[in-house]
C-alpha positions in Angstrom: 15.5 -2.5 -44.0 13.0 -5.1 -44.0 9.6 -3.9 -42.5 6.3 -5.3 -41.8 3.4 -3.9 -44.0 1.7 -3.3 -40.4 3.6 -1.3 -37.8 3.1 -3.7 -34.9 3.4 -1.2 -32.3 -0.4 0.8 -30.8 0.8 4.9 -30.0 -2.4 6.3 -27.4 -4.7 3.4 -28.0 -5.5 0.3 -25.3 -4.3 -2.6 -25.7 -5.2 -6.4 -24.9 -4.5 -10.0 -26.0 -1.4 -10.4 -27.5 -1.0 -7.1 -28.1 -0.5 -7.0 -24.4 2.5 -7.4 -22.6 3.7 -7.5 -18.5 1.4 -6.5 -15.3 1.7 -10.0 -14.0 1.8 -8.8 -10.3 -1.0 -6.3 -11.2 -3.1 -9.2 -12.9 -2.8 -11.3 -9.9 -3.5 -9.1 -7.6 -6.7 -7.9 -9.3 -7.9 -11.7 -10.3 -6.9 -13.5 -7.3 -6.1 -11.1 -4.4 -8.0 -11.2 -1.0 -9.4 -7.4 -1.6 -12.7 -6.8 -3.6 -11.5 -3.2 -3.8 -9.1 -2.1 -5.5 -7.4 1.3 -6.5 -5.0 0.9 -9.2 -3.0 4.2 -9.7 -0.3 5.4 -12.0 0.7 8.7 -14.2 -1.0 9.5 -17.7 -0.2 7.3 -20.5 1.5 4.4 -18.1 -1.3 1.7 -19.6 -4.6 1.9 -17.1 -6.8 1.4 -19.3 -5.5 -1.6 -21.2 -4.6 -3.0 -17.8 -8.4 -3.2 -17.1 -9.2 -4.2 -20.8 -6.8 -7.3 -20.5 -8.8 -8.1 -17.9 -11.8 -7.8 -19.0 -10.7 -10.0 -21.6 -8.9 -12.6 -19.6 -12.6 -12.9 -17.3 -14.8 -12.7 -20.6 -13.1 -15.8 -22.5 -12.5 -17.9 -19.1 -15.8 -18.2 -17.3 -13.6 -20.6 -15.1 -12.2 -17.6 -13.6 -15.3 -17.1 -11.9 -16.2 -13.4 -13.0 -18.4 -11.6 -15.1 -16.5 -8.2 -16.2 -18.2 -5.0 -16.8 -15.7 -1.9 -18.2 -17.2 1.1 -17.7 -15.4 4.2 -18.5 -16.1 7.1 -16.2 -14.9 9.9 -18.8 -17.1 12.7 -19.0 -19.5 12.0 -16.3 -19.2 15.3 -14.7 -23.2 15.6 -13.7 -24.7 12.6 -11.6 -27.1 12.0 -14.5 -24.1 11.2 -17.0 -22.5 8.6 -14.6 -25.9 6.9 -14.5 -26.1 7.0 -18.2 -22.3 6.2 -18.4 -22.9 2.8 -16.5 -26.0 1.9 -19.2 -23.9 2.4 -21.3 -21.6 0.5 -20.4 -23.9 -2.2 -20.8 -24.2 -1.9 -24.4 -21.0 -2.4 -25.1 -21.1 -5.8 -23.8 -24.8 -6.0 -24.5 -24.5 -10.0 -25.6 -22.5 -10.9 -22.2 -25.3 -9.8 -20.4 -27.9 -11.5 -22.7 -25.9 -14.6 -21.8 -26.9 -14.1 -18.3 -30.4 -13.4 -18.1 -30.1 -9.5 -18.6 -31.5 -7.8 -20.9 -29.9 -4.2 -20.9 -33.0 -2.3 -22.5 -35.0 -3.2 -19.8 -32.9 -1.2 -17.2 -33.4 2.2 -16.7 -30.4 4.6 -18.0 -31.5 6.8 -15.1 -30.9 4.0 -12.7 -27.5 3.0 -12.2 -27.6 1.2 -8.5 -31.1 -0.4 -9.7 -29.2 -1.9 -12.7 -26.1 -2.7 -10.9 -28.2 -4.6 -8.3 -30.6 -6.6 -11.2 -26.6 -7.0 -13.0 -25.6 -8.2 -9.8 -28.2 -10.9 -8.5 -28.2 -12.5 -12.3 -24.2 -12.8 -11.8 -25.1 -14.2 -8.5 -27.2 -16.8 -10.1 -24.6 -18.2 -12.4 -22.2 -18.9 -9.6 -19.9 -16.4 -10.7 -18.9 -12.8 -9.4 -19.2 -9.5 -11.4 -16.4 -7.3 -11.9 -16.4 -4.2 -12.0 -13.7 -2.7 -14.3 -13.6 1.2 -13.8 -11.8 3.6 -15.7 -11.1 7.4 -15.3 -12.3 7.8 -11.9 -11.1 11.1 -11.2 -14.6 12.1 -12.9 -16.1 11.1 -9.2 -14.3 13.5 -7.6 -16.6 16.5 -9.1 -19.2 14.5 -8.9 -19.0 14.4 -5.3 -19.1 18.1 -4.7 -22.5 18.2 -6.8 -24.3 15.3 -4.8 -22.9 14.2 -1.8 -25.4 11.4 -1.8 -23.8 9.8 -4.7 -20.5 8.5 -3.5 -21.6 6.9 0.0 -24.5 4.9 -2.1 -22.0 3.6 -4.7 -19.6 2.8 -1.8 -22.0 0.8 -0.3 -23.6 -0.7 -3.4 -20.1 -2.1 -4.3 -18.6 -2.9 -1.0 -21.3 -3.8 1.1 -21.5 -7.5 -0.5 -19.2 -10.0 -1.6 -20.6 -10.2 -5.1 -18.8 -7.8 -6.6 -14.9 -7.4 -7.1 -14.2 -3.6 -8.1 -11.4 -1.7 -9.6 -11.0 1.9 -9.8 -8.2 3.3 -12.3 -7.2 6.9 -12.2 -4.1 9.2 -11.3 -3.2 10.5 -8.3 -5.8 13.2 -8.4 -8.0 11.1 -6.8 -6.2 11.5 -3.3 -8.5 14.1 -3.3 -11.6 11.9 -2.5 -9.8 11.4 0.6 -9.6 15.0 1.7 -12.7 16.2 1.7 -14.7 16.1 5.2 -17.5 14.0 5.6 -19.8 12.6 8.4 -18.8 9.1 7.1 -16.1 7.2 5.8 -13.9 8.7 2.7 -14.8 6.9 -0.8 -11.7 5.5 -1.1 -11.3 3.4 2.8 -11.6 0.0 1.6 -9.1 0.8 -1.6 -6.4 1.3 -0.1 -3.3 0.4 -0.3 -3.2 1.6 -4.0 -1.6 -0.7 -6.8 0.7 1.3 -8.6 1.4 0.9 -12.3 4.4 1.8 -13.0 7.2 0.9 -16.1 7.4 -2.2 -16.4 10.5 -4.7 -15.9 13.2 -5.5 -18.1 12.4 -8.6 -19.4 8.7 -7.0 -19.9 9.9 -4.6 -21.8 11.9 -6.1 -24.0 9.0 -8.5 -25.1 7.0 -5.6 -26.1 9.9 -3.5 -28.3 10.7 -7.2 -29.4 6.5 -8.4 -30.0 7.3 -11.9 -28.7 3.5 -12.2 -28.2 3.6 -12.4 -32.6 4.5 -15.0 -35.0 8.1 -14.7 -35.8 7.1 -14.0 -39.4 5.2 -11.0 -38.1 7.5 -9.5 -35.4 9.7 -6.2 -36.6 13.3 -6.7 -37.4 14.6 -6.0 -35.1 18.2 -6.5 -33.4 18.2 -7.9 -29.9 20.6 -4.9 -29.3 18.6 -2.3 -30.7 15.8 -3.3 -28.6 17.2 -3.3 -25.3 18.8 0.4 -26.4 15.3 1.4 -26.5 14.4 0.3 -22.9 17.1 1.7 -21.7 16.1 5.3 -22.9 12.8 4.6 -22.4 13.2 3.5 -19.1 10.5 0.6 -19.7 7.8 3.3 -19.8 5.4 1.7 -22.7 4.2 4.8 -23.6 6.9 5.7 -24.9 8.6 1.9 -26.0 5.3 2.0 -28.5 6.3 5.4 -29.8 9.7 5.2 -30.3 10.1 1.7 -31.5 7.3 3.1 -34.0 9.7 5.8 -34.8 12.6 3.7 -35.0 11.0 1.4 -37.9 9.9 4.6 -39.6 13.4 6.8 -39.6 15.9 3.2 -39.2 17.9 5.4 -37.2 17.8 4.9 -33.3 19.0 8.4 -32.4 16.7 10.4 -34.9 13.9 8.6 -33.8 14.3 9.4 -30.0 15.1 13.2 -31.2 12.0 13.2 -32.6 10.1 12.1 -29.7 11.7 14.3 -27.4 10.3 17.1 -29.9 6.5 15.6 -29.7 4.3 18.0 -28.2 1.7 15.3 -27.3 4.8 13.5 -25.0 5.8 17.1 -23.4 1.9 17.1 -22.8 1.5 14.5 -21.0 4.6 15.2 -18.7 3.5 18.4 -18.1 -0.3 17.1 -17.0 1.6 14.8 -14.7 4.2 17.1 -13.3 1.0 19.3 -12.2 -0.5 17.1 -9.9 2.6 16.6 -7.7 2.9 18.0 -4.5 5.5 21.2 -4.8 8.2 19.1 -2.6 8.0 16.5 -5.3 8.2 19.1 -8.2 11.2 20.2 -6.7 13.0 16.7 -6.3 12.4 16.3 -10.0 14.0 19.6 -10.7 17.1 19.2 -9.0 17.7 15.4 -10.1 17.2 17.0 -13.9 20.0 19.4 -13.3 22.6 17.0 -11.8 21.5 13.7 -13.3 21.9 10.8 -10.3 22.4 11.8 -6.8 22.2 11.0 -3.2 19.3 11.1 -0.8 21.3 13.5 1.2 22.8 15.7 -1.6 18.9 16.2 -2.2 17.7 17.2 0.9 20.8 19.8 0.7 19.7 21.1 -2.4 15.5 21.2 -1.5 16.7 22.4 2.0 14.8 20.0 4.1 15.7 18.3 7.3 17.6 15.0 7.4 14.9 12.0 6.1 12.3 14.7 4.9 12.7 13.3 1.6 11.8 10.0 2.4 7.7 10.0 1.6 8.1 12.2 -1.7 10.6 9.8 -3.0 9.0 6.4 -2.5 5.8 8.1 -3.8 7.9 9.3 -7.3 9.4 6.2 -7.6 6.1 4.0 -7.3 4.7 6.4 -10.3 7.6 5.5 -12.2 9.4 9.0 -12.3 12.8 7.7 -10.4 14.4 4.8 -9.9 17.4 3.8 -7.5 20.6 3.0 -8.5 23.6 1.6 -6.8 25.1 3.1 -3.6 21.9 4.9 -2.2 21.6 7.0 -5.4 18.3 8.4 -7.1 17.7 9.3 -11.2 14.9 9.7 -13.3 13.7 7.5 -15.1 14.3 8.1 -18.8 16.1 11.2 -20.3 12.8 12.5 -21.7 11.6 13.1 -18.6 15.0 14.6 -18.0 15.1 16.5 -21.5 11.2 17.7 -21.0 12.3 19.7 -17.4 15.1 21.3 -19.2 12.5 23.1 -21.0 11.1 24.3 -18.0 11.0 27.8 -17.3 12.5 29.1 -14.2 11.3 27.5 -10.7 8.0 30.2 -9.4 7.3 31.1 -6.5 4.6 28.6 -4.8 3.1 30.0 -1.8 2.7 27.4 1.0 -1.4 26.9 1.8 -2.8 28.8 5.1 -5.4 25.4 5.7 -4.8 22.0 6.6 -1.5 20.9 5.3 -2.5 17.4 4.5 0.3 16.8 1.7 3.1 17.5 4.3 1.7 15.5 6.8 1.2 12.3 4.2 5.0 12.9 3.6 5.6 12.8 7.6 3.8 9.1 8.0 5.4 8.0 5.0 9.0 9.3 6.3 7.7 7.1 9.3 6.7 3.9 7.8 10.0 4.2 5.3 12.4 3.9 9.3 10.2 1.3 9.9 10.9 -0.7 7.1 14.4 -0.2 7.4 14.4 -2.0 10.9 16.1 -5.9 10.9 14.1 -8.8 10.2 12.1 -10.1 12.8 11.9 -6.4 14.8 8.7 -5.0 12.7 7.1 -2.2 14.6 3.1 -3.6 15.7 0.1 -1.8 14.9 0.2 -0.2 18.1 3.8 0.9 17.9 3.1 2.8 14.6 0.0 4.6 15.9 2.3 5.7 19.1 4.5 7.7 16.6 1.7 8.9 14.1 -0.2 10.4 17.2 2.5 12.5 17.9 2.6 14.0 14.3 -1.4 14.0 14.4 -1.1 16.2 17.9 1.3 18.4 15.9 -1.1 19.0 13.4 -4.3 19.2 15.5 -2.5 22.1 17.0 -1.5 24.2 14.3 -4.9 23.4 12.2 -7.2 24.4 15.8 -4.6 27.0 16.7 -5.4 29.1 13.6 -8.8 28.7 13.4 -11.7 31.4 14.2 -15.3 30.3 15.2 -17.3 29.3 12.5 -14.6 26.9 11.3 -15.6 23.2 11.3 -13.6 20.5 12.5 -13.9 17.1 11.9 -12.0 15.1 14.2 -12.0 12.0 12.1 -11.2 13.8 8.9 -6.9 13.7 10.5 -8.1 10.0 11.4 -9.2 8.7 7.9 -6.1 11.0 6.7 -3.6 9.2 8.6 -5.5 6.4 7.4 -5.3 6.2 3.8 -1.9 7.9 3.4 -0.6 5.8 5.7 -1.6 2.3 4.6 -0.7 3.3 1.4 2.8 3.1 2.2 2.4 0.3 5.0 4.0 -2.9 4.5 2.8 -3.4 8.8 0.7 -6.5 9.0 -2.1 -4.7 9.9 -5.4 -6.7 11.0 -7.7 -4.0 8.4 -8.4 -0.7 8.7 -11.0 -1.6 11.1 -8.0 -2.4 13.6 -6.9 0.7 12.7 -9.4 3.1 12.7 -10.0 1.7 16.3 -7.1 2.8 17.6 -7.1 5.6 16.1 -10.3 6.7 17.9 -8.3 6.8 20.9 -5.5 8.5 19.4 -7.9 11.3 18.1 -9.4 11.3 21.3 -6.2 12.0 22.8 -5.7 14.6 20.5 -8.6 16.9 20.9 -8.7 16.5 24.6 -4.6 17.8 24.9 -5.3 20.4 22.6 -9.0 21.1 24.7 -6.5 21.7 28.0 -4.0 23.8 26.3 -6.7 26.2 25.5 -8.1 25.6 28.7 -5.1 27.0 30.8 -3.8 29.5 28.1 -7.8 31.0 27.5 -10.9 29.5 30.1 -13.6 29.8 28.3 -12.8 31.6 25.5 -11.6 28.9 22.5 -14.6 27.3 20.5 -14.6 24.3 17.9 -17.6 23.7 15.7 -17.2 19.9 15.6 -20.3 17.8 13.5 -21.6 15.6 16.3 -21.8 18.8 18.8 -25.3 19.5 18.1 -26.4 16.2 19.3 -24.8 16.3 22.3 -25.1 19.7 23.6 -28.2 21.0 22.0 -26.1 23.3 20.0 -27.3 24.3 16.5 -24.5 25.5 15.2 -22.4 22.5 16.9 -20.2 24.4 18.4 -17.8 22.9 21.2 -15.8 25.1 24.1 -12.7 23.4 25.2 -14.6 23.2 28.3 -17.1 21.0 27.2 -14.7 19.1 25.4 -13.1 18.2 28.4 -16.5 17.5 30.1 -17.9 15.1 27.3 -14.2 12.9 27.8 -14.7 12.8 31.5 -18.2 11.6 30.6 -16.9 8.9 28.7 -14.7 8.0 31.1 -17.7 7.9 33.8 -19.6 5.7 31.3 -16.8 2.9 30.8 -17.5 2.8 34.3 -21.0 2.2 33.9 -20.8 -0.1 30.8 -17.4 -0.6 29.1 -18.6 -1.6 25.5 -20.9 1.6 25.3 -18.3 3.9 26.0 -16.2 2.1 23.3 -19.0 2.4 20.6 -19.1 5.9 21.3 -15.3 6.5 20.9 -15.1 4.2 17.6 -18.5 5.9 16.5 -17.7 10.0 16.9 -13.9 10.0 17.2 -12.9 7.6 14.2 -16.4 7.9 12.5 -17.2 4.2 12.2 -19.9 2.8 10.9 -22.3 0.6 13.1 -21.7 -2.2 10.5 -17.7 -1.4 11.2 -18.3 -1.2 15.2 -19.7 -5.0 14.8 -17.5 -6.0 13.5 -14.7 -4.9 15.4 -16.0 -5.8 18.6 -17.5 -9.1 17.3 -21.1 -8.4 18.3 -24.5 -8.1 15.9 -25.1 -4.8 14.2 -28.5 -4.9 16.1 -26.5 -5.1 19.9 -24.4 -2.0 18.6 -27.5 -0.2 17.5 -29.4 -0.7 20.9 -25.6 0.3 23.2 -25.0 3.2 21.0 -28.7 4.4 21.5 -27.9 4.1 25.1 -25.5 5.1 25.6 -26.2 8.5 23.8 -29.3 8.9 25.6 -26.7 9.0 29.1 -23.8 10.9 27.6 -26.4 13.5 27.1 -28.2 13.1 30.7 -24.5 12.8 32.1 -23.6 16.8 30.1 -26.9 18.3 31.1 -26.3 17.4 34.7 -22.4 19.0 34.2 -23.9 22.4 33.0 
């Protein structure tokens, strides 16, 4: 067989140029979609980074484009001092880009990263361009988070607080994780949601890579047309594993040996295995039972799992938009490619995997997704409205409120809009609802978390007067309470306070409901009710100052 002295195919490096093939939706969304924020997301090994180095490459040799890119790769930043180094260095590796702009990277401080970004920043600014901001291996921010919480609100608003900068964070799903941790302010990730999922890629994509139509026909691997579209199909169009086994292929000249072989590769079992660990347990088990009977229905799954009719629907969408499933004809689910098939077969039997006591946060992103998947399904023309959606997530969000307070002993904190950015960002993951911005949504949602509280605050009420407690953040400042803690008493009295005050002055009241039950910024409140940030700033101080006259005269 006729080879090429160079293998042509690149096993567990990055890619770009012609090396690089597909991701046109991904590439258009990231170079000329409406949002400056964006999370792309996708498994181990699915192409991330060379995603972000082709376009880094496509920006740096078309200044038309109208960006300046900066890659910076996030791996092993795990104290706050190595992202800020991390970032310089980023720097250097395009030291002469910056040069070309007025920069001059050794005059920035290493220590320094939001001083250099915003010196990087205005000299992008001055060339009429934008910078980009390619980032890669975010999940390193998740850590970071937990060792300075001042870190990720600062970066948030360095990046998204100005129009200058167009930002992309790559990682796995791990970082979901950003959006579970309570905060007195917004999760990292609102503004990067919905995610852009990178999955395999499509047929005709993938049979210009195991083909190397991007090369001269003198240097492209002999390959027969057949042969090639053999090794999508086992491949599923994962290029992972089209680089390796096409690699394999040239090396043995026998299809089957080679795919043996990789099905043997500990590094590919690796990889599955660090994937398969960060799905939720309902998802592990999907993948278990479609690698013992091959293809099969939605309904002969939820048999098999034991779940209730449609409780399937979040876990597979989600499994399917990281590229472990596809459908098939008639309704029917598989996985992907037989090694993902061959690697669970070498699973050990299924352990026991106790359910959490706390906040069951995965289940309830499964419930809004099982939502939004009915909606979808509706005829043309008979799309549910914002307000329609938000009627049926409140009642899964009262469901939740009850079991998570119901549980709880004092001294446990609750953050009200902690369920809100939740329902949130798991469920505009999945939305395809014309929604007006999360703004429009986190504004309802105040209401709907007011609702919430308040049901759950009578419940208690009637079952236990005066003897439930919630330690909720913005008590303190209301009641005079150190430790912030809230009786469903006062619960109730600080909603019929409200109420009194929309009597008083309707866009106070309204501040303070977007402000302490959704958590909104001032900037966000502003803009939302189309008023200067200085008009919400002057009402919200007002309207404090009588919320808290209005309790101390209840007491």
């Amino acid at each position: 067989m006729n080879r090429p002295q160079l293998l042509p195919y690149v096993v567990g490096q990055w890619v770009r140029g012609e090396r690089f093939y597909g991701r046109r939706t991904q590439l258009a969304e990231i170079l000329d979609g409406q949002r400056d924020s964006v999370w792309l997301l996708g498994t181990r090994r699915i192409g991330k980074t060379s995603l972000l180095k082709q376009v880094e490459w496509l920006t740096a040799s078309s200044p038309e484009r109208g960006y300046v890119p900066l890659f910076w790769d996030m791996q092993g930043a795990t104290e706050p001092g190595e992202l800020h180094l991390s970032f310089h260095d980023a720097l250097l590796d395009s030291e002469e880009r910056w040069a070309d702009v007025g920069v001059s990277v050794s005059s920035l401080d290493p220590a320094d990263l939001f001083d250099s970004l915003a010196r990087v920043r205005r000299r992008v600014r001055g060339t009429g361009r934008r910078l980009l901001l390619l980032c890669d291996e975010a999940e390193e921010l998740i850590d970071l988070q937990g060792k300075d919480r001042s870190l990720l609100p600062k970066l948030r608003r360095a990046v998204q607080s100005t129009a200058e900068v167009r930002i992309v964070l790559a990682s796995t799903i791990r970082l979901w994780r950003l959006a579970e941790q309570s905060s007195d302010t917004s999760p990292f990730l609102h503004g990067f949601t919905p995610a852009l999922y990178l999955a395999t890629l499509t047929g005709e994509e993938a049979l210009a890579l195991v083909l190397q139509e991007h090369q001269p026909r003198e240097a492209r691997p002999a390959l027969l047309r057949e042969v090639a579209q053999k090794i999508c199909h086992a491949c599923g169009n994962h290029p992972y594993l089209l680089h390796i086994v096409a690699k394999k292929y040239l090396e043995l000249d026998d299809l089957e040996q080679a795919i043996d072989s990789v099905r043997a590769d500990r590094m590919v079992s690796h990889f599955f295995g660090v994937d398969f660990a960060m799905l939720t347990r309902m998802e592990r088990e999907l993948l278990r039972a479609l690698g013992a009977v091959g293809a099969a229905s939605r309904e002969d799954l939820e048999s098999r799992v034991g779940t209730e009719e449609g409780g399937l629907n979040g876990s597979l969408l989600r499994l399917e938009n990281l590229g472990f499933v596809v459908r098939t004809g008639g309704r029917r689910v598989r996985l992907a490619n037989d090694f993902i098939r061959t690697w669970l077969e070498g699973l050990g039997p299924r352990e026991s995997e106790p359910r959490s006591s706390g906040l069951d946060s995965t289940a309830f992103s499964q419930k809004l997704t099982e939502i939004m998947t009915e909606l979808q399904r509706l005829p043309e023309g008979s799309a549910a409205s914002p307000e329609e959606l938000l009627d049926r997530v409140y009642e899964e969000l009262r469901k939740l409120a009850h079991r998570y307070m119901g549980r709880e002993r004092l001294g446990h904190t609750l953050q009200p809009t902690a369920l809100v950015h939740e329902a949130y960002l798991r469920l505009v993951d999945q939305s395809r609802v014309d929604w007006q911005g999360r703004t429009h949504f986190f504004a309802m949602g105040a209401k709907m978390m007011r609702r919430v509280l308040i049901d759950h605050a009578r419940g208690r009420g009637r079952a236990k007067r005066g003897g439930d407690w919630l330690q909720i953040s913005w008590a303190e400042e209301l009641f005079a309470n150190p430790q912030g803690l809230l009786s469903s008493e006062q619960l109730i009295d600080l909603d019929r306070a409200i109420e009194a005050l929309t009597a008083v002055d309707q866009r106070q009241a309204r501040i303070v409901e977007l402000r302490y039950f959704a958590g909104m910024t001032v900037e966000e409140v502003a803009q939302f009710l189309g008023v200067s940030k200085r008009t919400v700033e002057s009402d919200w101080a007002a309207a404090r100052d009588w919320l808290k006259e209005r309790l101390q005269v209840q007491r």
